[in-house]
C-alpha positions as CSV (number, residue, x, y, z in Angstrom):
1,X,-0.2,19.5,9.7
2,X,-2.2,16.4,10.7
3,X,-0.9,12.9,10.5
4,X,-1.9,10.4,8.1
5,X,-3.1,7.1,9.3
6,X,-2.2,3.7,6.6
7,X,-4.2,0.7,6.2
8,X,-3.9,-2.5,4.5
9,X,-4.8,-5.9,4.2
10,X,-8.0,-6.1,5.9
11,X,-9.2,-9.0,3.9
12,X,-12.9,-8.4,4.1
13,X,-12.7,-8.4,8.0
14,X,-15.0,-5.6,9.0
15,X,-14.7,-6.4,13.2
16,X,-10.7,-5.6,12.2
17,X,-11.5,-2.4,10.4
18,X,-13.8,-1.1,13.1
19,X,-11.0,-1.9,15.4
20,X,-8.3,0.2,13.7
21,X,-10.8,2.9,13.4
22,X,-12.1,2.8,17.1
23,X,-7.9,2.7,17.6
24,X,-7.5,5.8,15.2
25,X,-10.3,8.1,16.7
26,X,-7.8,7.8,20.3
27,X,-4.9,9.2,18.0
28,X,-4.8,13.0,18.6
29,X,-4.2,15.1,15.3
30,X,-4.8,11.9,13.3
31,X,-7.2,13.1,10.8
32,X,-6.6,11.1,7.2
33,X,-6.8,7.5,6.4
34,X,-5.7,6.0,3.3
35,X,-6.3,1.9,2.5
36,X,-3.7,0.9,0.7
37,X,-5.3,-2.2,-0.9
38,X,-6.2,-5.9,-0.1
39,X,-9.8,-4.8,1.3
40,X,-11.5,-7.6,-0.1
41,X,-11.0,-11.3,0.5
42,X,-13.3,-14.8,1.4
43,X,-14.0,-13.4,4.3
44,X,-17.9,-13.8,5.6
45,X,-18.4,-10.2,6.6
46,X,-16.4,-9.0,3.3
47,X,-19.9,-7.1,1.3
48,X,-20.2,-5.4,5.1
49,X,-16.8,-4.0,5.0
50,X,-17.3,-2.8,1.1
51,X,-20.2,-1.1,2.4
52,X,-18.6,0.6,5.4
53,X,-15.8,1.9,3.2
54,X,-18.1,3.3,0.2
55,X,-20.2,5.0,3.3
56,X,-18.8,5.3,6.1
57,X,-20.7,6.0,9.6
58,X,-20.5,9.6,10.9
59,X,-17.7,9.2,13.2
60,X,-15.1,7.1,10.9
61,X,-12.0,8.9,9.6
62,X,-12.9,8.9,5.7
63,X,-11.1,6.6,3.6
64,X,-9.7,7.3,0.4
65,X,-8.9,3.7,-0.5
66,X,-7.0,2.4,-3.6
67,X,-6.7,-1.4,-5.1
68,X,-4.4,-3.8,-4.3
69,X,-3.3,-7.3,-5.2
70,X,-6.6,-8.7,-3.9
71,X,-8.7,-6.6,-6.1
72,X,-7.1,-7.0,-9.2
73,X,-7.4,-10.7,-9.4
74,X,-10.7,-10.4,-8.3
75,X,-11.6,-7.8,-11.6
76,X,-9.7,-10.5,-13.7
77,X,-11.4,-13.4,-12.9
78,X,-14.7,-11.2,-13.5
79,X,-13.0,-9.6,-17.2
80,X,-12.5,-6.3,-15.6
81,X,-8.6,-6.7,-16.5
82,X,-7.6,-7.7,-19.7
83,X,-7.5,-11.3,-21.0
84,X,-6.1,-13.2,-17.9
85,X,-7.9,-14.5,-15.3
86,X,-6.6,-14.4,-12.5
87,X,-3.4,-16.5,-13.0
88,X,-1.6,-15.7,-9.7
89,X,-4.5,-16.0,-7.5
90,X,-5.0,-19.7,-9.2
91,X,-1.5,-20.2,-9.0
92,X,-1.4,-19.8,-4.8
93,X,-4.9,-20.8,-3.8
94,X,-6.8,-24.1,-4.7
95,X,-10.2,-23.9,-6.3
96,X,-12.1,-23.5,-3.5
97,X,-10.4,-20.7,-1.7
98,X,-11.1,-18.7,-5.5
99,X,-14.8,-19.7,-5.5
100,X,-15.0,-18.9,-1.6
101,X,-13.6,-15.1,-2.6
102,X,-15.7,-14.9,-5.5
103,X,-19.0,-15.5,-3.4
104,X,-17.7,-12.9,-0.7
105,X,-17.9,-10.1,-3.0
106,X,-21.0,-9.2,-5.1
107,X,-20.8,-8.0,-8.3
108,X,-22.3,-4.5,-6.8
109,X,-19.3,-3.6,-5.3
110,X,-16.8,-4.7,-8.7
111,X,-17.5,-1.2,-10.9
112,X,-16.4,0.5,-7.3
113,X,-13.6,-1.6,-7.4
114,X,-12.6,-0.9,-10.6
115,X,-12.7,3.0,-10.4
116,X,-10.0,2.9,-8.0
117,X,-6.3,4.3,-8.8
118,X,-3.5,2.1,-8.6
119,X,-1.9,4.9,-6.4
120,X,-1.7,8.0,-4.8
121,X,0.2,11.4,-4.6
122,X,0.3,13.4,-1.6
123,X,2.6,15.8,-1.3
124,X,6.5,14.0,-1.8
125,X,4.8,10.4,-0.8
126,X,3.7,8.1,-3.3
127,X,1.0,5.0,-1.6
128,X,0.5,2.7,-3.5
129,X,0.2,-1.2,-2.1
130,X,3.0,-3.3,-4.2
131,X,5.7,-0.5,-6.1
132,X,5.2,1.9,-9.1
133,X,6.0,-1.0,-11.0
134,X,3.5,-3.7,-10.3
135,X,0.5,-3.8,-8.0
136,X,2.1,-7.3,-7.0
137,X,5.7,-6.3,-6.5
138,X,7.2,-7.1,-2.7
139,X,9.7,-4.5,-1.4
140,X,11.2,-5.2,2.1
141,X,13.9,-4.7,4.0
142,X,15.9,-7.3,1.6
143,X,15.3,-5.1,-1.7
144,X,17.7,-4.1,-3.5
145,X,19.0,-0.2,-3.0
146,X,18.8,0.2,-6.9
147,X,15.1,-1.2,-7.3
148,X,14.2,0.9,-4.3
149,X,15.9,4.2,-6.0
150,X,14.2,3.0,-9.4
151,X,10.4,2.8,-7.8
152,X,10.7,6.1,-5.9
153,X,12.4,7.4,-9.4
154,X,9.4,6.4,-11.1
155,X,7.1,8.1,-9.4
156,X,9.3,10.9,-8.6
157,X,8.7,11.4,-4.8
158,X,10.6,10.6,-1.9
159,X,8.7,8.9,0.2
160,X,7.0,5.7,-0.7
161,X,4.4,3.8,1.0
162,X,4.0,0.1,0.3
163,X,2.0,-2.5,1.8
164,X,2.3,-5.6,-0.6
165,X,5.2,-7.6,1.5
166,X,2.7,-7.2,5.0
167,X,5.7,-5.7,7.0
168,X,6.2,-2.5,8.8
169,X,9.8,-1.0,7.9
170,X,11.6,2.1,7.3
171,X,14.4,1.9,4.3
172,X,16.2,5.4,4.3
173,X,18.5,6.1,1.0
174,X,20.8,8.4,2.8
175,X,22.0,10.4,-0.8
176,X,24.9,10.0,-3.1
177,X,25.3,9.8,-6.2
178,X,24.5,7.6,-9.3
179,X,27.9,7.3,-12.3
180,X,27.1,5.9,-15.7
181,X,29.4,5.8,-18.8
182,X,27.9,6.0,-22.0
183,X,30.3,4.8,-25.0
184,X,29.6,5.5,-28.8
185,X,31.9,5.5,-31.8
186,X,33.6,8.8,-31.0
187,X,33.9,8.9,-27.3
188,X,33.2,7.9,-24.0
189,X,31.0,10.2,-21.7
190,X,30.7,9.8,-17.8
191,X,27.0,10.9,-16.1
192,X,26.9,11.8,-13.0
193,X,23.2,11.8,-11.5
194,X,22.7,13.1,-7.9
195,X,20.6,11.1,-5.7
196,X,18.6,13.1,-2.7
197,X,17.5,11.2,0.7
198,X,14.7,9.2,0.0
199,X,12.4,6.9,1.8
200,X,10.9,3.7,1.4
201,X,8.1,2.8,3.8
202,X,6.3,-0.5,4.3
203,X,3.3,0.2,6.4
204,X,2.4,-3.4,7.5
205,X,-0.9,-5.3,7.2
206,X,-4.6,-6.1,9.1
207,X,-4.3,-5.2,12.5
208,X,-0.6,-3.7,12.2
209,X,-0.9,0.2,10.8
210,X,1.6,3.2,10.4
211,X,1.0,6.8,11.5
212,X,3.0,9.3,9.5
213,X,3.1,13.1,9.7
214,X,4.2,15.0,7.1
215,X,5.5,17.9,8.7
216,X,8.2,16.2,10.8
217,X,8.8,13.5,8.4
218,X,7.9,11.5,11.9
219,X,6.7,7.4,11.7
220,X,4.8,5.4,14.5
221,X,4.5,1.6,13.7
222,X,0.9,0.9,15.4
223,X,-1.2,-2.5,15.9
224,X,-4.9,-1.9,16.8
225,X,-5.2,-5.3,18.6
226,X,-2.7,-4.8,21.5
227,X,-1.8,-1.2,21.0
228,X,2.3,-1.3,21.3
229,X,3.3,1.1,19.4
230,X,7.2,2.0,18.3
231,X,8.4,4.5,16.2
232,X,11.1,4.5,13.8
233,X,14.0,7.4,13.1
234,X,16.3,5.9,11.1
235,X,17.0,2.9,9.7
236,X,15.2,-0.7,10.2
């Protein structure tokens, strides 16, 4: 089976994305590429990379890209998402950091934008750029057991593939099982929920990508810039 390659955080840097890819196409059996979010940003050559990823030249692995934290505050400050406007992005960047992202992207690129999923399935991985709970929601190697078992729950998979918190990791939930009592007027009754081994992924961000290949569950940690390379069998 051939490995996957995962992206994120390129923040509109298209001499970065042509560096992961010129990195990629030196990857034997490397053959699928998936951009987990955070393409866009006020980056200068931003509309270049848009373009490169909607067509791609004849030698770049093909993307399949979804949106990320990035993109949806971009499609709310442009009405694409409900009633707010962008209320985190103007809560962590001044004015002029929001007006030099809006003038990075045009408007051509925001219907592309917003036909992208929040997430994908492939095989028993779920990538997706924050959690199955919020496009914005950090999981690192500080989360919680029990939100990590609830996020991979919610998708039903056992593997997931996050990009939000920017770090490369591996978070292994070894098995077990989950005991809840549940009391009502007549008696008490005790639950008993097995848990199998699960993953939780984090697959970095900009120059820092992850190889994975799903027939021997095997994960490299890559960075495109100076080409180290590690790869991780248990637990980080």
């Amino acid at each position: 089976m051939e490995r996957w390659a995962l992206v994120s955080g390129l923040r509109g840097d298209l001499n970065l994305y042509e560096q992961i890819q010129a990195d990629l196409q030196k990857q034997r059996g490397t053959a699928h590429l998936f951009v987990l979010g955070d393409m866009i940003g006020p980056h200068p050559k931003c509309d270049a990379l848009l373009k490169r990823l909607r067509q791609p030249k004849r030698r770049d692995l093909q993307p399949h890209c979804i949106y990320g934290w990035q993109e949806e505050q971009l499609l709310s400050l442009h009405g694409y998402r409900g009633e707010a406007k962008a209320e985190e992005l103007h809560r962590q960047s001044d004015d002029s950091e929001v007006q030099r992202l809006l003038q990075a992207v045009s408007t051509d690129h925001l219907n592309w934008l917003a036909s992208l999923q929040f997430g994908l399935i492939e095989l028993d991985c779920g990538l997706i750029h924050g959690s199955s709970a919020d496009v914005g929601d950090e999981l690192d190697e500080t989360t919680s057991p029990l939100i990590l078992l609830d996020r991979l729950t919610r998708l039903d998979v056992n593997r997931l593939f996050t990009a939000r918190s920017g770090r490369q990791f591996r978070l292994q939930l070894t098995g077990g099982q989950i005991r809840s009592r549940v009391k009502d007027h007549t008696r008490e009754q005790l639950h008993e929920q097995p848990v199998p081994r699960r993953s939780v992924i984090g697959v970095g961000s900009g120059a820092n990508y992850t190889l994975y290949d799903p027939a021997s569950d095997h994960i490299e940690f890559c960075s495109a810039k100076n080409r180290d390379r590690h790869s991780t069998l248990g637990f980080i």
